[in-house]
N, C-alpha and C positions, 0 to 999 in steps of 0.2 A: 498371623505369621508374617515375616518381612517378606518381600517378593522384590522376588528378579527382574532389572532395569537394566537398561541400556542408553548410555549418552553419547553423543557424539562430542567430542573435544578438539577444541583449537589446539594443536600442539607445531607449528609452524607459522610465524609472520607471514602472510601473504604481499608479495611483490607485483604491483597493477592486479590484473586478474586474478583470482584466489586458485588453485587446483588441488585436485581430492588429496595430494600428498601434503597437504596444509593439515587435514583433518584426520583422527583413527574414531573407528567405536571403541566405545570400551563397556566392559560388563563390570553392573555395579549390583548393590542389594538395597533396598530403600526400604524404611524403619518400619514398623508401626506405627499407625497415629498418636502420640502423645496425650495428654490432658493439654486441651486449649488448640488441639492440632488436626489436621486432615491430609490423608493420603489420598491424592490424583493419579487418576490415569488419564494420560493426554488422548486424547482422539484426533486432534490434524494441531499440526504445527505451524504456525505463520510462516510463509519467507518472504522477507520484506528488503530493498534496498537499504535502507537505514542499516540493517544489520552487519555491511561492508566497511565502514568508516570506524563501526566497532573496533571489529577484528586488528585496526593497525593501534587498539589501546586496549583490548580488555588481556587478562591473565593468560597465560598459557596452562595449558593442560584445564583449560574449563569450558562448559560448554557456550559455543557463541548467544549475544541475546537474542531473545526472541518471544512473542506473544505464542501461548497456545489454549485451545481449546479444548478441555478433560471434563472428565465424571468424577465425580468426588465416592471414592471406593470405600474408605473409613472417613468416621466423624467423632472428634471429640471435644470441636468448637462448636460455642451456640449458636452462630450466626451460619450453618451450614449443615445440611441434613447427606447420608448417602443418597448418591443417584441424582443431586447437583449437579447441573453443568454449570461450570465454572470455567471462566477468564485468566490467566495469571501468563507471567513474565517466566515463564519456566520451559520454553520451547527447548529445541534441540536434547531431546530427553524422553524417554518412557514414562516416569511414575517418578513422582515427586513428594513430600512430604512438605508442607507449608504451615506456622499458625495465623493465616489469613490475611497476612499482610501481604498487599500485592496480588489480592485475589479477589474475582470480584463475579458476584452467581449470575448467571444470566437468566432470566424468564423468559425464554424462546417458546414462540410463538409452534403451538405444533404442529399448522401445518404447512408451515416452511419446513425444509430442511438446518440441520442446525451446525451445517457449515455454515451459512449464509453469514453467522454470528459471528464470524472471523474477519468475512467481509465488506458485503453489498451494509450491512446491517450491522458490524464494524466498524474496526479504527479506522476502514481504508473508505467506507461511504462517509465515515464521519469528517474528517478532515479537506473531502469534495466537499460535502457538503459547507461546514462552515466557511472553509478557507473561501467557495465562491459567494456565499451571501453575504458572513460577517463581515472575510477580510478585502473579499472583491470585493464588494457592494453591491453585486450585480443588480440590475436594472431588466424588466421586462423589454424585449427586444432587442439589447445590446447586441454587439459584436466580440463575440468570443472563440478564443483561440486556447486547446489545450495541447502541454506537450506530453508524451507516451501515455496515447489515447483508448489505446487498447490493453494497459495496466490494470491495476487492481482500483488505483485511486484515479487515475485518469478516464474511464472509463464510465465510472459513475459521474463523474464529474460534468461531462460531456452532455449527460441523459437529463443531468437536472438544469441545463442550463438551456436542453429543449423544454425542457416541460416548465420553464421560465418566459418561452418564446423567445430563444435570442438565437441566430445565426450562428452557427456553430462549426468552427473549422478546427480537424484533430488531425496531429502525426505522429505517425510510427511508422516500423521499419520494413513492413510485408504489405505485400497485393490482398496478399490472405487477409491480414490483420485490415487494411482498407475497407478490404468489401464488409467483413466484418460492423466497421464501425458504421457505413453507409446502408447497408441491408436491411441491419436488426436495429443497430442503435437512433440512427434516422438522424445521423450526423449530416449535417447540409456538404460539407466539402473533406475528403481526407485525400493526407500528403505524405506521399511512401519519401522519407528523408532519404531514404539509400539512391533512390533510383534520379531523384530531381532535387539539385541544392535546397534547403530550406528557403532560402533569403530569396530566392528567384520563385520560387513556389506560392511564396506569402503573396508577394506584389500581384500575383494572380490568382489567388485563390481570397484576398481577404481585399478587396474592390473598395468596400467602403470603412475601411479600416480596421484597429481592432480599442474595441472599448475594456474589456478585461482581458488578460494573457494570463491561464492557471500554469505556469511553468513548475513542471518537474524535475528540468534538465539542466539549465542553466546554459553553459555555452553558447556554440554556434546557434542554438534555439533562441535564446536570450536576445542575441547579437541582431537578428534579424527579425526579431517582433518588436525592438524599440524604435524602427524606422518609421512602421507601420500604425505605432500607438496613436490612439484619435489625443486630440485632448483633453487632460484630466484623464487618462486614463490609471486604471490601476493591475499592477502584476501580484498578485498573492504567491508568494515563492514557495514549495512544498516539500519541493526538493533539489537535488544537482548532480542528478547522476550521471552527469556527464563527468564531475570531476573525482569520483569515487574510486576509479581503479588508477587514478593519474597523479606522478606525484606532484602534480604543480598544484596551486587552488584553482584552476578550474586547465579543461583538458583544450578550449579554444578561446582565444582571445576575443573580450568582447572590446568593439571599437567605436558604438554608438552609443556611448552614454551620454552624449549631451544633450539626445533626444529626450532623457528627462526633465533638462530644465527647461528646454522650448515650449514641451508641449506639457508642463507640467505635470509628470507623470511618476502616481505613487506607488512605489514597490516596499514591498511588506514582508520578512518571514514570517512564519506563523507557525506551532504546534496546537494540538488538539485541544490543548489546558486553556488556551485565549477563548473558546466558545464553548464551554462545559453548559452554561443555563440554555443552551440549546440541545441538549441530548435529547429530554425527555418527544421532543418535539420532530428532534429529527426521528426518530425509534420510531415512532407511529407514523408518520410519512411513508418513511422507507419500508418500512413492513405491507402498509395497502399497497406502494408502488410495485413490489414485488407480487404480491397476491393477484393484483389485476393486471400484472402484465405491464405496466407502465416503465418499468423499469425491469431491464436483463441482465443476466451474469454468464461468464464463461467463467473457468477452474482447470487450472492443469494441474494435474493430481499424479504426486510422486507417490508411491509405496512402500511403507516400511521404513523405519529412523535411519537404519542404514545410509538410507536415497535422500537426505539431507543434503550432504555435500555438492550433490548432480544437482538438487531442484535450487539450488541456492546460485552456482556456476550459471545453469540455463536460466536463471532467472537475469542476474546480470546481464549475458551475453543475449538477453533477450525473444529466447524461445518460447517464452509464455504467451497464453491469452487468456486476459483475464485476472483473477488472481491465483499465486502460486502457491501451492500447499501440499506437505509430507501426510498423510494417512497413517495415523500411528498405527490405531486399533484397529483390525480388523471388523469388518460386520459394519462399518459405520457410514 
């Protein structure tokens, strides 16, 4: 029988910061599985930054993008059985119907929890992960600096760059979020940007310089880690969420950029597709990491597709620890 869905929809351009009047639910009905087809039901929704740069180019009246994690409810593809957990591009939604393109099973470990698969164990460990090996290069010992440390990606980022042995300095925007990273993650130095300039914070908290900077932010973060670059150093860029609610390309000027050719220092974008022959490797890392403790995760956990719009807002504006994620299904 078809069953009752709910999507959330972009039906407003958002202007700098996105607010809930950008977005409505709307009640839908989603098919049967077809021949060659399966119907999902989401169980948590990714909320990711990436998903704000969207919103000022995807359709109106569609649901914003986003990664989510479901059970595959009907099957009438061979490559996917009922009771699948499955990966796909169909966030901001209940129940979806797909013929498997864009969808991908996960073998989750069972006795992890099978959130983890959205993230520690995810796109968001994944792209710490390569962005610091592949694209950083990172080195045993180095000196590394990540920005928004207590993030989804920043966070793991941090933890493998101890369990590399490298000196490890992280900012974000709370004491909370601090102790946080200093506590549990066993970050050597964190730096609350709200309370103490970035650029004055570095010069004192990063002594012997910095050999890779995983920047998330770009900006003023940017601006004040190329002072600091040892050299050869390299910045693996992941993201810029500094310039995402801004409409300029980015939200502060940077005015050190000659410290790249001084100190010869290589800055790189990168997505997740530049180190695929590394999954299977990072998957089983990150799963013993997790299992013994070597590696931790926080989750702020919204309820209900509804709470989209909130965890998406608090995410931007920063109220997360950890990574952020909507609870479709219940019991989960």
């Amino acid at each position: 029988m078809p069953a009752a869905s709910r999507e959330v929809h972009l039906i407003a351009r958002p202007e700098g910061m996105p607010k809930p009047s950008d977005f409505e639910v709307v009640e839908t009905t989603v098919p049967d599985a077809g021949e060659g087809e399966i119907q999902v039901l989401n169980l948590y929704n990714s909320i990711d930054p990436a998903t704000r740069p969207r919103l000022s180019l995807q359709p109106l009246a569609t649901p914003p993008w986003g990664f989510a994690l479901g059970r595959v409810e009907q099957s009438r593809h061979p490559d996917h059985r009922e009771g699948d957990i499955v990966l796909g591009m169909y966030g901001y939604r209940e129940r979806y119907v797909s013929d498997g393109r864009g969808v991908s099973r996960i073998a989750a470990d069972p006795s992890l929890p099978v959130s983890v698969y959205l993230h520690a164990v995810g796109g968001s460990g994944f792209v710490a992960y390569g962005g610091l090996l592949e694209i950083g290069k990172l080195q045993k010992g180095e000196q590394v600096f990540v920005s928004t440390a207590a993030g989804a990606v920043g966070s793991i980022a941090v933890q493998v760059a101890k369990l590399r042995g490298c000196y490890v300095i992280g900012s974000t925007g709370s004491e909370e979020k601090c102790r946080w990273l200093t506590d549990e993650l066993r970050v050597d130095a964190a730096i609350n940007y709200k309370a103490v300039p970035i650029r004055t914070a570095l010069k004192e908290k990063a002594p012997n310089g910095i050999d890779v900077y995983f920047d998330n932010v770009g900006g003023d973060h940017l601006d004040a880690a190329l002072p600091r670059m040892n050299p050869l150093g390299r910045i693996p860029v992941c993201g810029m969420i500094s310039a995402y609610n801004s409409a300029g390309a980015i939200s502060a000027p940077v005015t050190t950029l000659s410290n790249i050719i001084y100190n010869r220092v290589t800055i790189r974008g990168f997505v997740s597709a530049d180190f695929m022959h590394l999954r299977d490797r990072f998957t089983t890392e990150m799963e013993g990491w997790l299992k013994d403790g070597s590696v931790k995760y926080r989750e702020t956990i919204y309820e209900g597709i509804e709470s989209s719009p909130a965890a998406l807002i608090g995410m931007l504006s920063g109220e997360n620890i950890g990574k952020t994620m909507v609870r479709v299904a219940a019991g989960v």
